[in-house]
C-alpha positions in Angstrom: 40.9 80.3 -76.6 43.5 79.8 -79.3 46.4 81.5 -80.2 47.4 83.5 -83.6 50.3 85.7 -84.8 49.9 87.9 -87.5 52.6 88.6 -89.8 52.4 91.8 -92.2 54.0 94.0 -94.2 54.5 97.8 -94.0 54.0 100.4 -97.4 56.7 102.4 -98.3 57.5 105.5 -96.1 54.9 103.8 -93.7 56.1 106.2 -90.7 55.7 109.0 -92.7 52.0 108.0 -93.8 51.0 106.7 -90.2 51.6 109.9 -88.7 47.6 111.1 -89.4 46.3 107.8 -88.3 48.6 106.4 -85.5 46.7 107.9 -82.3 43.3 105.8 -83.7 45.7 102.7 -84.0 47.2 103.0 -80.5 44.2 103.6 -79.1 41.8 100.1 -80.6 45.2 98.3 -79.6 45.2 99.5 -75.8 41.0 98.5 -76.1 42.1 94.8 -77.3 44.5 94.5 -75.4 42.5 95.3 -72.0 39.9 92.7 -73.7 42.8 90.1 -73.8 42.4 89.7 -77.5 45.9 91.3 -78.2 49.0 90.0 -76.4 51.6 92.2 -78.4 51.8 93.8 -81.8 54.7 95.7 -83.4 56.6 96.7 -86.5 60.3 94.9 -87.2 63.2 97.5 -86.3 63.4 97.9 -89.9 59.9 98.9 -90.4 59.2 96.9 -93.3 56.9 94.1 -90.9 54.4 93.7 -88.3 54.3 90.9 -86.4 51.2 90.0 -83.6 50.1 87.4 -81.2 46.4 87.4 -80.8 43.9 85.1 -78.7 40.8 84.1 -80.1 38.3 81.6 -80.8 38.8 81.7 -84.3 41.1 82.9 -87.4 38.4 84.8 -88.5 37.8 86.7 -85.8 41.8 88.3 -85.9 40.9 88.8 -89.6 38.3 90.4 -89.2 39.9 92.5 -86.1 43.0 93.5 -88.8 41.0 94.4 -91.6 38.9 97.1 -89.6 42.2 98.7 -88.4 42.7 102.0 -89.5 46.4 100.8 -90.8 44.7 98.4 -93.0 41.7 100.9 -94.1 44.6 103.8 -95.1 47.3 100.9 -97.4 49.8 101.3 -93.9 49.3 97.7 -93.7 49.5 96.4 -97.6 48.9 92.5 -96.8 49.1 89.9 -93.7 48.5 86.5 -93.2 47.7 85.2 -89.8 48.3 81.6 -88.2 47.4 79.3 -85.6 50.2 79.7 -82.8 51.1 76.7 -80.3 53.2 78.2 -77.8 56.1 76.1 -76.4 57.2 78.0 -73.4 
């Protein structure tokens, strides 16, 4: 399996607006992450990013995996773009 990181940005007032949707989020990210699809996700202290690391076969897949997040669905997320990761250490 490869590796990916997604890097995203937040909408305005996005901890305001995630408040109805945030249990659902939590929850699919507990499911991947028991799968071993997600490694880690998180927003930037200043709220305005996410950043991920993923494992995969393909880029598609973690597209695929971010677009059918309820964050995405509801404009929390407003874009991403996601890359091939080679970890050094």
């Amino acid at each position: 399996m490869d590796q990916f990181i997604l890097w995203g940005c937040y909408c305005d007032d996005a901890l305001a607006k995630r408040t109805p949707f945030r249990e659902e989020h939590l929850s699919r990210l507990s499911s991947l992450k028991k799968l071993g699809i997600l490694i880690t996700l998180g927003p930037t202290k200043c709220n305005k990013y996410v950043f991920g690391i993923f494992k995969a076969d393909e880029k598609e897949s973690i597209i695929n995996l971010i677009k059918e997040d309820i964050y995405w669905k509801e404009g929390i997320w407003t874009e991403f773009e996601v890359y091939s990761w080679t970890q050094a250490f």
